[in-house]
Residue, then its C-alpha position, 0 to 999 in steps of 0.5 A: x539494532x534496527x529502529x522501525x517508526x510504523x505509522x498507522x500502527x493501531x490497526x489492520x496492516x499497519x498492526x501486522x507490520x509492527x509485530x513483524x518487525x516486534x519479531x525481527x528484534x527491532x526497535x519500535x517507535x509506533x504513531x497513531x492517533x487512537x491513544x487506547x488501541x496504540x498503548x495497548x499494541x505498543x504494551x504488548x510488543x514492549x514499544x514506544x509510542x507517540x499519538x499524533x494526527x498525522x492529517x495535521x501539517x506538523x503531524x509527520x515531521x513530528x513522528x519521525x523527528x520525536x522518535x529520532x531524537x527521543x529514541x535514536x537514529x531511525x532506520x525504517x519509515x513504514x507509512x501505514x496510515x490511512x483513510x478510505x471513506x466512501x465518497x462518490x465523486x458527485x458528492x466530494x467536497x474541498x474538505x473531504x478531499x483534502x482530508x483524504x490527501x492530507x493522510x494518504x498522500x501529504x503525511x508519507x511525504x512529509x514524514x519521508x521528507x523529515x528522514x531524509x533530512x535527518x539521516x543526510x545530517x546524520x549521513x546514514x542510510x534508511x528505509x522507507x516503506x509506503x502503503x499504497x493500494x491497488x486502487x492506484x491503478x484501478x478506481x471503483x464505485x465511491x473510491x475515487x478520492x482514496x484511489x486519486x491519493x493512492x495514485x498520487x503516494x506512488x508517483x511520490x514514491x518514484x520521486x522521492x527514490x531518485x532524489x534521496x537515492x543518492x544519499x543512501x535512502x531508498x523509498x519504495x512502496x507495497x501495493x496491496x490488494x484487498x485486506x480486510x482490516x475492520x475499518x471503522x472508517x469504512x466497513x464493509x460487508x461480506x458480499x463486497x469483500x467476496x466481490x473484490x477479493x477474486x484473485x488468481x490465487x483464490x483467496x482473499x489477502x491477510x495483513x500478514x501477507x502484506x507485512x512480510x512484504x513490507x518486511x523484505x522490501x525494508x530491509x538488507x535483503x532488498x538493498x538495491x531495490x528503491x522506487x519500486x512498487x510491490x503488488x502483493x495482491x494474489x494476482x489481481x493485478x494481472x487481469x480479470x479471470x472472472x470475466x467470460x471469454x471474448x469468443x464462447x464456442x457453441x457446439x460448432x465451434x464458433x459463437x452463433x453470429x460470428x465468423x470467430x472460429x474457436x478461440x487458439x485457432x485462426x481463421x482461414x484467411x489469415x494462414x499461410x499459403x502452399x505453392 
């Protein structure tokens, strides 16, 4: 039976990862560090739990080596924790950085650092899953240091793919796009949450979208998939259909102004000749 730590697990995405994986039939070992929320998740799945702050240098090593050694081997690494304050970048301080770094960054590599190990000993294979955003390619107002750290957590994921590659553990991450997951950290009205949820697919992100993806990447079904980052973002990723075409045709068929004729035509001075 397959033994899953989630970390993050009290809320959001990381909630919806550990029922997912409550309803494959593995073994849970869920962290957070809200103790009342996480007991009450971990009651009803029939999980353990340990509460730990990940944002703390020991924090990592400690999920991951108490749940291996406490509850056994452990097959699955999903790191789900993390923080989204608003800051503006004028406003970040050394502290407020680090905090974010230490959770969003630091934690998922010091955690998938203290698997590799363990699993290299053990000489068995493992997975593990990391939550990125796409934030790592595409920054807004107030999210500079969580988009930095994003960026980060996937470069620490291609990194970690190729050396631990060999061993048998692959390292991958899912990229999602907005989820609403009623952040006390960081809430947010529903006129935001329209205004970034534009997609192709035209609806906003749920976290069981999200932790189906986690789900596939992590297990047998993707066993020669590492170092990957999966968008599952309902397109968003692919551009920016909402914004007005280059060229808008007026009732001639070229934008007042402009030589540009209509757009999916081309001008007289670019098509070919006869003789």
């Amino acid at each position: 039976m397959t033994h899953a730590v989630v970390t993050g697990a009290a809320g959001g995405i990381g909630r919806s990862v550990a029922e997912h994986f409550a309803r494959a039939g593995a073994e849970l070992t869920l962290v957070d560090v809200d103790a009342d929320r996480l007991a009450a998740l971990a009651d009803a799945l029939g999980a353990r739990h340990l509460v730990l702050d990940l944002g703390g240098a020991d924090g990592p090593a400690a999920a991951v080596g108490g749940a291996w050694h406490t509850h056994g081997p452990v097959d699955v690494l999903v790191n789900a924790a993390g923080i989204y304050p608003s800051l503006d970048m004028a406003d970040v301080t050394a502290a407020a950085w680090d905090r974010v770094f230490a959770l969003n960054t630091r934690a998922p590599v010091l955690a998938t650092a203290e698997l590799a190990r363990l699993a290299a000993e053990a000489g068995r294979p493992a997975s593990v899953v990391n939550i990125s955003s796409g934030a790592a390619l595409r920054a807004r107002p107030g999210g500079g240091p969580y988009a930095s750290s994003k960026a980060a957590l996937e470069m620490a994921t291609r990194a970690a793919a190729l050396e631990f590659g060999p061993l048998g553990i692959r390292v991958n991450a899912v990229s999602p796009g907005f989820v609403a997951v009623d952040s006390a950290c960081n809430p947010v009205t529903d006129t935001y949450a329209a205004a970034v949820s534009v997609n192709p697919l035209g609806r906003p992100g749920t976290p069981a979208d999200i932790a189906r993806a986690v789900l596939w990447i992590a297990g047998p079904e993707a066993s020669w998939v590492t170092g990957e980052i999966l968008r599952v973002d309902g397109g968003s990723g692919t551009g920016a259909a909402h914004l007005p075409r280059l060229w808008p045709p007026d009732a001639s068929g070229t934008s007042p102004g402009s030589p540009h004729p209509t757009p999916g035509t081309l001008p007289d001075s670019t098509k070919g000749h006869t003789s």
